[in-house]
Structure formats: structure tokens, C-alpha cells
N, C-alpha and C positions, 0 to 999 in steps of 0.2 A: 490882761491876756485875752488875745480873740476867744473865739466859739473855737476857731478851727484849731488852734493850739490845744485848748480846752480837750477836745473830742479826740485828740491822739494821745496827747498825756491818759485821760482814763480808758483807751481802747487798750495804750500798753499794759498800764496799769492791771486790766482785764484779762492780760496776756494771749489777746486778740489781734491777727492779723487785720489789718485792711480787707482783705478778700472772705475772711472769716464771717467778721463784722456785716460786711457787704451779701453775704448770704441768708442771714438772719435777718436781714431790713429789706430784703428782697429785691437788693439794688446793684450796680457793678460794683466794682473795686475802684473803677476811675470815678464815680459820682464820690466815693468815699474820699478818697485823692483829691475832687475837687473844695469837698467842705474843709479839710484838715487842712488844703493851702489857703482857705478863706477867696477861693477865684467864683463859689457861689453856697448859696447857703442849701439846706435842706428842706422838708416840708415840714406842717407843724407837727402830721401826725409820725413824723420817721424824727424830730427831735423827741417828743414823747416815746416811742418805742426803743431809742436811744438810752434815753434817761434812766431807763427802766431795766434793759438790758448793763448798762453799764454801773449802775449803782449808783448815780448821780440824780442833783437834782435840775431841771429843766430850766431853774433860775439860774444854777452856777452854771450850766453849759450857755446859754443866751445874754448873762451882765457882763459887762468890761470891767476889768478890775482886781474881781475876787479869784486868789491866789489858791485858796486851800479849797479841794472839792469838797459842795457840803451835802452828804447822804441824803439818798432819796428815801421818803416813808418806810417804804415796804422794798428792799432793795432782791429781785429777784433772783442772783446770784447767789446769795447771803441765804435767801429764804430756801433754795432749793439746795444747800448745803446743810443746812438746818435740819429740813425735811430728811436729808440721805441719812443722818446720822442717827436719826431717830428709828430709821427704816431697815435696819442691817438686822435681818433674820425674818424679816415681816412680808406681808405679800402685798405688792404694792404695783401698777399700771402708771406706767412713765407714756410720756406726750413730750417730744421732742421738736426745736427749733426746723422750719421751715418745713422741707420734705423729706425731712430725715426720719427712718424708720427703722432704726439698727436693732428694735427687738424684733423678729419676726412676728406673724399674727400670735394673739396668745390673750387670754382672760386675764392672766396675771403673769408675775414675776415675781423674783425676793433678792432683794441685795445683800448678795454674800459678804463683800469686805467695801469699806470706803476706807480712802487716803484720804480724802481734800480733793484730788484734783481726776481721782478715775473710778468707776468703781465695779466691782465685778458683779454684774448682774446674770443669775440662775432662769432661766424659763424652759418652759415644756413646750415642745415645737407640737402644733394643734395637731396635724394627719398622721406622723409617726407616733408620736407619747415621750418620744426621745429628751430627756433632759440635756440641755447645751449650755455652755455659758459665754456672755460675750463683755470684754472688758470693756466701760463706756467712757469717754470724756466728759466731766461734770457737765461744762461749759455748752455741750449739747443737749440738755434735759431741761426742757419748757417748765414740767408740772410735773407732779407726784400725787398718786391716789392711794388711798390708803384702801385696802382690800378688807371687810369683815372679815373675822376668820366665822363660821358655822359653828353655833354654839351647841352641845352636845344636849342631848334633852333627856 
């Protein structure tokens, strides 16, 4: 199987558009278009941020051949799923893909409910004190910090 085959099979897989994809690698939709029809390849550092994004490993997206994707180390999807689950009630500052900033500014936040695939995150809007909540798409959250809480003395 190509790369290019490869790279659309786990971008579905991912249940990521082209254009999605294409946003978080900070490239168009048609450069994406180009490697999945194999009419050109990628660079090395957008297969690596690839691999990474996609839960793959940078050997099964680049060998001919191999049929079944085989997980990358530390699969970031997986890991930031992980983290959500652990995080539901907790205060915790999220870092999101690209230039996406769907929390408003804020020291923190806490993840009210996770499904798997959204989850409802609580924060305090800085100038008003106003508590809001806004429903996130897993698939958009880079990283997760975990917040001390202040230990009583």
C-alpha cells in the first residue's frame, strides 16, 4: 500500500477531514489531496507531525507493504484522551492545535463531562468572573496541564 493510501486510511480512521488535517500541519487541503493521491510526497518534518497526530508510526506511513497500522510510541490522540478522563472535575489549562483558542484567556479550567469524542469544559472569563462553558472537540486539544490545587495550611 502507498504512503498516500496509508495517510487517508488513518486520517479517516482519525475521523479527520482533509482540510481538518490540513490545518493542524499548517498546510492547504490540496497539498493534503496531493500526498493521499501519491502525485507528491510531504516533508520529513509534516510526516513526523503526521505520525504523531494520527497515532501512526512514521515507518508504517513511509514502507510499502505493510497492511495493518502499527501504533506510534506515545500516540497523541490516545494520550490526550487519557489525560481527559483522568481530568473530569480537576483544573486543568488546555493548549490547542494550530491557532485555535476556543478557551477564552483564563489561568485555568475544569472538565465537566467527557464522552470520548467532546467534552464540556467550565472556565471563568478573566475581566467579568463570569463562569461559561464551552463544548470542545477532543480532536482539537494539543496538551493538558494539570493545575495544583493550593494546599490548605
Amino acid at each position: 500500500m502507498s504512503m498516500g493510501r496509508k495517510l487517508a486510511q488513518a486520517r479517516r480512521k482519525n475521523n479527520l477531514t482533509q482540510e481538518q488535517l490540513a490545518e493542524r500541519l499548517g498546510v492547504s487541503r490540496q497539498a493534503v489531496s496531493r500526498w493521499e493521491s501519491d502525485a507528491a510526497y510531504p516533508e520529513t518534518d509534516k510526516i513526523v507531525r503526521m505520525s504523531k497526530l494520527l497515532g501512526v508510526s512514521c515507518d508504517w506511513l513511509l514502507q510499502d507493504g505493510e497492511e495493518a497500522p502499527v501504533p506510534a510510541a506515545v500516540s497523541s490522540p490516545a494520550l490526550v484522551t487519557r489525560l481527559l478522563e483522568q481530568a473530569v472535575g480537576r483544573k486543568v489549562r488546555l493548549s490547542f492545535y494550530g491557532n485555535e483558542n476556543r478557551v477564552p484567556a483564563c489561568d485555568w479550567c475544569a472538565i465537566r463531562e467527557f464522552d470520548g469524542a467532546w467534552a464540556n469544559v467550565e472556565f471563568v472569563k478573566e475581566k467579568k468572573g463570569q463562569r461559561e462553558s464551552l463544548l470542545i472537540p477532543v480532536s482539537s486539544i494539543h496538551s493538558i496541564t494539570f493545575v495544583k490545587e493550593k494546599e490548605d495550611a
